[in-house]
C-alpha positions as YAML, in Angstrom:
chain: A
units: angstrom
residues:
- id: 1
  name: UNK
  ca: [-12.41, -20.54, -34.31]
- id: 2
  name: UNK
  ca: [-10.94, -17.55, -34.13]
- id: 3
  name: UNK
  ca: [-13.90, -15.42, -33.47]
- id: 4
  name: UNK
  ca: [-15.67, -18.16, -31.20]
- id: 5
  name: UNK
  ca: [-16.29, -16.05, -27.05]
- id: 6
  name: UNK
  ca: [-17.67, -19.23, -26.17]
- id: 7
  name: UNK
  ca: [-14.18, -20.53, -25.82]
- id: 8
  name: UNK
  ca: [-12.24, -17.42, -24.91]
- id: 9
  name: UNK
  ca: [-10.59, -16.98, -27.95]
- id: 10
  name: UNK
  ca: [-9.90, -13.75, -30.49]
- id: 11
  name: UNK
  ca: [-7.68, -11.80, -32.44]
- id: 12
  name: UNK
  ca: [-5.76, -9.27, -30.74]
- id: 13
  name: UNK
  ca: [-7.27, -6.68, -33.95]
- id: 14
  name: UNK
  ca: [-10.99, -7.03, -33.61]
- id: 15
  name: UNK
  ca: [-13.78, -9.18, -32.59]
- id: 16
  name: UNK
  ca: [-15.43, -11.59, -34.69]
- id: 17
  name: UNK
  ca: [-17.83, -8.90, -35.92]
- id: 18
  name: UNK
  ca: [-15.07, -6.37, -36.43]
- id: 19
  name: UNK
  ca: [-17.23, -3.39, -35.75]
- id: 20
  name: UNK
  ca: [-15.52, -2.12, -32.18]
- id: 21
  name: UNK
  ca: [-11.74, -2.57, -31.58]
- id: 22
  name: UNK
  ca: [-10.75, -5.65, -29.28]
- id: 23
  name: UNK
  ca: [-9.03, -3.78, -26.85]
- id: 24
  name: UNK
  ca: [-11.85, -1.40, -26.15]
- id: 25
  name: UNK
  ca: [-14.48, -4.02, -25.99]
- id: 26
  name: UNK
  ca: [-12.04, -5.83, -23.30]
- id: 27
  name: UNK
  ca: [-11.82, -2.59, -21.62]
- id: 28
  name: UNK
  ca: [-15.41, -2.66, -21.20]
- id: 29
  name: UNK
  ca: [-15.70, -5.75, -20.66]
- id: 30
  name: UNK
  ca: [-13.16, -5.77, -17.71]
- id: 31
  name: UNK
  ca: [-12.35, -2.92, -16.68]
- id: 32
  name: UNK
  ca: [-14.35, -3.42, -13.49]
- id: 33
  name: UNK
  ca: [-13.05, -6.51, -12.50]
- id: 34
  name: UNK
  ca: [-9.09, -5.44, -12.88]
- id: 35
  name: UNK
  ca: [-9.94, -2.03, -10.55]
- id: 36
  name: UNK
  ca: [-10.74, -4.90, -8.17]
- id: 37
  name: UNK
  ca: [-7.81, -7.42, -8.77]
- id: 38
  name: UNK
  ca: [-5.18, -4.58, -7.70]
- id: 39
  name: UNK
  ca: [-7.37, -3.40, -5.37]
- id: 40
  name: UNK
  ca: [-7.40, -6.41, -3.24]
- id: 41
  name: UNK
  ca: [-3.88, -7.23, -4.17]
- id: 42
  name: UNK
  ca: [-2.47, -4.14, -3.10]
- id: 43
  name: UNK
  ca: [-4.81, -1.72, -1.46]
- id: 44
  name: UNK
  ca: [-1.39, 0.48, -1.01]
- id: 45
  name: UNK
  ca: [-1.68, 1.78, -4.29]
- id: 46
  name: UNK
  ca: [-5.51, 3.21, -3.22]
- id: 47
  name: UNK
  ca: [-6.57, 5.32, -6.12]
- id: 48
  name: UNK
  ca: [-3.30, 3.87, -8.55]
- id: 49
  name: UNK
  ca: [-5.58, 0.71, -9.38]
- id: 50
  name: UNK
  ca: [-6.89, 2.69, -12.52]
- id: 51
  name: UNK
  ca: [-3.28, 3.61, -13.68]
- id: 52
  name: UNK
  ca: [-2.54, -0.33, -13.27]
- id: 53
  name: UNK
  ca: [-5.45, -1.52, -14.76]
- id: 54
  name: UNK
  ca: [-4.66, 1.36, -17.97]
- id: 55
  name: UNK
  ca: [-1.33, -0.25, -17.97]
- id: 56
  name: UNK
  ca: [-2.58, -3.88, -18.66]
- id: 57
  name: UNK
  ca: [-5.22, -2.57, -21.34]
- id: 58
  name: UNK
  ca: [-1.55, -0.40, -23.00]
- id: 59
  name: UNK
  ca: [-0.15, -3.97, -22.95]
- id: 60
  name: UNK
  ca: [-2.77, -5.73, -24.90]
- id: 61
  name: UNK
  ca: [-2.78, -2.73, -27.29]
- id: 62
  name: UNK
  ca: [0.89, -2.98, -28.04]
- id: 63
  name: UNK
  ca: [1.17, -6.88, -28.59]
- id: 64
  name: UNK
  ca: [0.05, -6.28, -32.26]
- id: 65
  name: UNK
  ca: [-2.83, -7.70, -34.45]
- id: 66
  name: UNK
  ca: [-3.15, -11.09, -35.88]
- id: 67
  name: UNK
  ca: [-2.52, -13.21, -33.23]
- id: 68
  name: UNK
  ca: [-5.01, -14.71, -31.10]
- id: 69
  name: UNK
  ca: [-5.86, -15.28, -27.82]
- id: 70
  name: UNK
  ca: [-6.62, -18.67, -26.65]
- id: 71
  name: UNK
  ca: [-7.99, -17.86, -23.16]
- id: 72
  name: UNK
  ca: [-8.75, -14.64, -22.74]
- id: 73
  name: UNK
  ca: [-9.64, -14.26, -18.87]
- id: 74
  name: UNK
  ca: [-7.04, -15.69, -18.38]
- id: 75
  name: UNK
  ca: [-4.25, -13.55, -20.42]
- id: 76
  name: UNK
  ca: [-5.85, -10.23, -19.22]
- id: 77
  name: UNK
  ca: [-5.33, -11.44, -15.79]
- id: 78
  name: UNK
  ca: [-2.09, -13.03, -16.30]
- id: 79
  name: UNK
  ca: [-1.27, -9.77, -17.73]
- id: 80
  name: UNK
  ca: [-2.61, -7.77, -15.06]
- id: 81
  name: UNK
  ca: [-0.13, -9.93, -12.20]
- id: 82
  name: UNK
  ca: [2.99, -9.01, -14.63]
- id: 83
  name: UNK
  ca: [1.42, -5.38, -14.22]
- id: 84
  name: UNK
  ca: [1.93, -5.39, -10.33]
- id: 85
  name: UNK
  ca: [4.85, -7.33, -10.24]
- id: 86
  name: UNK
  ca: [6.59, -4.53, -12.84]
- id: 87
  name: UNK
  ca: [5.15, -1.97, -10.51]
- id: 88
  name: UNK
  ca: [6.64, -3.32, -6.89]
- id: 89
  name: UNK
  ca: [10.12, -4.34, -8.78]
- id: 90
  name: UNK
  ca: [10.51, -0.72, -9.99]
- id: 91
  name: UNK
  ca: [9.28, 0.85, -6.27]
- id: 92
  name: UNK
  ca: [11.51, -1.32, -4.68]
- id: 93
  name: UNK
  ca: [14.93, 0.16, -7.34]
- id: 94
  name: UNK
  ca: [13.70, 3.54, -6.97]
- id: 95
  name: UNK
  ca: [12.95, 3.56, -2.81]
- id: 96
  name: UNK
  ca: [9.59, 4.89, -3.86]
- id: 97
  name: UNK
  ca: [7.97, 3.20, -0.60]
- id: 98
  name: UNK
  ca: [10.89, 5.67, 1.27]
- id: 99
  name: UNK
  ca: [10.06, 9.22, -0.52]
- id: 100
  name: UNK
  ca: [8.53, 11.63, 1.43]
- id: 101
  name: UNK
  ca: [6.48, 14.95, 0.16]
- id: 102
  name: UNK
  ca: [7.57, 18.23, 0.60]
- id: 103
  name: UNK
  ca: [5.61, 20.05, 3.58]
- id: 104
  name: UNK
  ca: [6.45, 23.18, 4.27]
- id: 105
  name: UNK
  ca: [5.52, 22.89, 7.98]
- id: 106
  name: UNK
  ca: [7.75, 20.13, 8.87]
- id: 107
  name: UNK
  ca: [10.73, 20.72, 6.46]
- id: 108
  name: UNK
  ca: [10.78, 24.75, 6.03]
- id: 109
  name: UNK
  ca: [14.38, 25.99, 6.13]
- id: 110
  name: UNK
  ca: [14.08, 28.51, 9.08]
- id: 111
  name: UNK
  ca: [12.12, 25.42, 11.19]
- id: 112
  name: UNK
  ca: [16.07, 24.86, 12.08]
- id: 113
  name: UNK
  ca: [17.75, 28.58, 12.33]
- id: 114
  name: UNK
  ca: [19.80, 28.47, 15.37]
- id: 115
  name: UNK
  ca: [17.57, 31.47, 16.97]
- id: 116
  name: UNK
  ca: [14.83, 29.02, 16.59]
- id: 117
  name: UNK
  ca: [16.92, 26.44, 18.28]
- id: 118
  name: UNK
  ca: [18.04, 28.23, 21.01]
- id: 119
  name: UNK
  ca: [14.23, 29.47, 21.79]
- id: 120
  name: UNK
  ca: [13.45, 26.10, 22.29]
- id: 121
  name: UNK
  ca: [15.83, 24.12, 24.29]
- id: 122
  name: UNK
  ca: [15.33, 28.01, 26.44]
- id: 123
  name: UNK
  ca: [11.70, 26.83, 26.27]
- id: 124
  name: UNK
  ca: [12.49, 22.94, 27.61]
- id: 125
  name: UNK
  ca: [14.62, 24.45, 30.15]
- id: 126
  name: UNK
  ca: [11.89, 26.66, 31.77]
- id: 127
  name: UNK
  ca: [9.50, 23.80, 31.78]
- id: 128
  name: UNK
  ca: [11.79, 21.72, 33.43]
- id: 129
  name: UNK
  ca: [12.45, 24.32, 35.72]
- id: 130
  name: UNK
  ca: [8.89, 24.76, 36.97]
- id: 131
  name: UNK
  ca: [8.07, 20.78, 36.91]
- id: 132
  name: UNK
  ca: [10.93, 20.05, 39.07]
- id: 133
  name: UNK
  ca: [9.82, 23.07, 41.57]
- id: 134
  name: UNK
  ca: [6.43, 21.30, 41.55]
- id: 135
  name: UNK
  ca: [5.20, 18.87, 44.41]
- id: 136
  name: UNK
  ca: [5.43, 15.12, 43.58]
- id: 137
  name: UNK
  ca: [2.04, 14.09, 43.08]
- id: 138
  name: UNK
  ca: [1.41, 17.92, 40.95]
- id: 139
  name: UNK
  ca: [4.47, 16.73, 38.87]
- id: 140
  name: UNK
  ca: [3.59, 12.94, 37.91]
- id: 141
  name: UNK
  ca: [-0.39, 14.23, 37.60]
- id: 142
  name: UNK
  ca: [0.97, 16.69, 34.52]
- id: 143
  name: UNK
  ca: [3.67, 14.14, 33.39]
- id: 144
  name: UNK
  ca: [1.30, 11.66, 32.60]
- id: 145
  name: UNK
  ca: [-1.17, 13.72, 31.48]
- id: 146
  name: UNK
  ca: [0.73, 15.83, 29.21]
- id: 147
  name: UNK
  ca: [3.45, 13.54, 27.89]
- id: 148
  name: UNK
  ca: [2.12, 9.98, 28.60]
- id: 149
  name: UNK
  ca: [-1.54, 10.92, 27.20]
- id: 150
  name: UNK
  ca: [-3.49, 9.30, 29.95]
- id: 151
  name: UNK
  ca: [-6.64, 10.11, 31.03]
- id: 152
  name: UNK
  ca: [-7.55, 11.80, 34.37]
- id: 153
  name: UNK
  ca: [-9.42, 8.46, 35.72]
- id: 154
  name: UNK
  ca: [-6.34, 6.07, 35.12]
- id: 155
  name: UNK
  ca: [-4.02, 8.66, 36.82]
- id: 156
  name: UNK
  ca: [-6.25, 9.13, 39.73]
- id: 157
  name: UNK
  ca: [-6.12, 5.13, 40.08]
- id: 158
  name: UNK
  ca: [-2.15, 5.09, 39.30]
- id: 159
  name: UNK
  ca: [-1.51, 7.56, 42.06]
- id: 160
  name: UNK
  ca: [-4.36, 6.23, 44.18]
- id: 161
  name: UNK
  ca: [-6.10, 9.85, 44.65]
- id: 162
  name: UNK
  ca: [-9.49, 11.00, 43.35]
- id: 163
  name: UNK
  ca: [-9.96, 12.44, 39.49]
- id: 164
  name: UNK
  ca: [-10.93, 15.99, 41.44]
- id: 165
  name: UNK
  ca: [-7.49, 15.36, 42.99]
- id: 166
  name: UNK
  ca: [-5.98, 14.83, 39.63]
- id: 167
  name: UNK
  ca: [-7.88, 17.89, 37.99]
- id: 168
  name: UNK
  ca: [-6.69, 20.49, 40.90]
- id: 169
  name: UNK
  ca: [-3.43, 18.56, 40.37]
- id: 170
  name: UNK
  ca: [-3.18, 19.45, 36.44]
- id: 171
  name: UNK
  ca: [-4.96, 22.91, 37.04]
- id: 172
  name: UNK
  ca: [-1.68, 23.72, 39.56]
- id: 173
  name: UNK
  ca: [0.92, 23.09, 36.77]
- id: 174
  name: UNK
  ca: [-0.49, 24.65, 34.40]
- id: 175
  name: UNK
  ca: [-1.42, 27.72, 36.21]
- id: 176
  name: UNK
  ca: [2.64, 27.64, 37.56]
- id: 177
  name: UNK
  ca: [4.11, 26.96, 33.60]
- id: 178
  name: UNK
  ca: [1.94, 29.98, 32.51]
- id: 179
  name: UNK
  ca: [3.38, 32.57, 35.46]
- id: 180
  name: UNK
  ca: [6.86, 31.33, 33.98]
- id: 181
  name: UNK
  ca: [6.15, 31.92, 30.67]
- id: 182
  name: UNK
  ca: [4.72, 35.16, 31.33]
- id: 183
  name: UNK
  ca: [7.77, 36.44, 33.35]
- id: 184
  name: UNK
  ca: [10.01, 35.25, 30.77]
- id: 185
  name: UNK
  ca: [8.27, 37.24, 28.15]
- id: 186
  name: UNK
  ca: [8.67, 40.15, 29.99]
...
C-alpha cells in the first residue's frame, strides 16, 4: 500500500502514478496550509513564513527516495514544527532578535562630532534659560504640552484655567523661545 492517499501513505520518490515528483505535488498540495502554520505560530517572522515553509519542502527533498511515508499530514507538519524550532534555536545563538539595521539618520558618524555636541547641550541651555524666565502657569502649559504630549483640554483641567488660557499660554513660550533663538543666531 504504498501508493494508497486514502491512508496517507507514499514514497518519498513519486506518487503512485509516478508522473509528477512527490515533493512538488506536496508542495502543491500544502503549501497553503504551512504559510499559515508559521504564520499563526510566529507572526514575528511576517513575510519569512515562505522561507520556512521552503525549508520544510528542502527537508522532504533531501530525506531520499524509497522510503515511505506512513502519515503524511502528519510528517509535513511534524516537519514543519522542527522547521521553527531550528529557526528560534539559531536566533536565539546568533542574538538575531538584538541586531539592529544600519540607518544613516540615527547612527551617521558626524550625528556625534563634538561641534554637534556642544550645539546642543548650547541649545538645552537656552531653552532652559527662557522656560525658567517664564511665568508659572506659561511654563507648566508648554511643559506638558511639549514634553508630556498632552492635549490643550487636559492641561486646561490640570491647571484649572480655560483651553483659550492654555492656547495664549503655549502661544507666549513659543513666541519667547523663538526671540532667543533668533538673538542667538545673530
Amino acid at each position: 500500500m504504498a501508493g494508497d492517499r486514502r491512508y496517507g501513505r507514499a514514497p518519498v520518490s513519486r506518487l503512485s502514478g509516478g508522473e509528477e515528483p512527490f515533493v512538488e505535488t506536496l508542495a502543491a498540495r500544502y503549501r497553503g496550509a504551512l504559510d499559515r502554520f508559521f504564520a499563526r505560530r510566529a507572526p514575528q517572522l511576517g513575510s519569512d513564513t515562505e522561507d520556512l515553509t521552503q525549508e520544510v519542502f528542502l527537508r522532504l527533498a533531501a530525506r531520499g527516495d524509497g522510503e515511505t511515508i506512513e502519515r503524511v499530514d502528519g510528517y509535513i507538519f511534524q516537519t514543519a514544527s522542527s522547521v521553527l524550532t531550528d529557526r528560534a534555536r539559531r536566533a536565539a545563538a546568533r542574538g538575531g532578535d538584538r541586531h539592529v539595521c544600519y540607518d544613516e539618520e540615527y547612527h551617521a558618524v558626524e550625528d556625534f562630532s563634538p561641534e554637534r555636541v556642544l550645539l546642543g547641550k548650547e541649545q538645552v541651555a537656552m531653552v532652559r534659560s527662557v522656560l525658567e524666565r517664564l511665568p508659572d502657569r506659561v511654563r507648566a502649559a508648554f511643559v506638558l504640552h511639549r514634553f508630556e504630549e498632552l492635549g490643550y483640554a487636559e492641561i486646561a483641567t490640570r491647571l484649572g484655567v480655560s483651553v483659550s488660557s492654555i492656547e495664549k499660554y503655549i502661544s507666549l513660550a513659543l513666541k519667547e523661545l523663538t526671540a532667543a533663538r533668533k538673538r542667538d543666531e545673530l
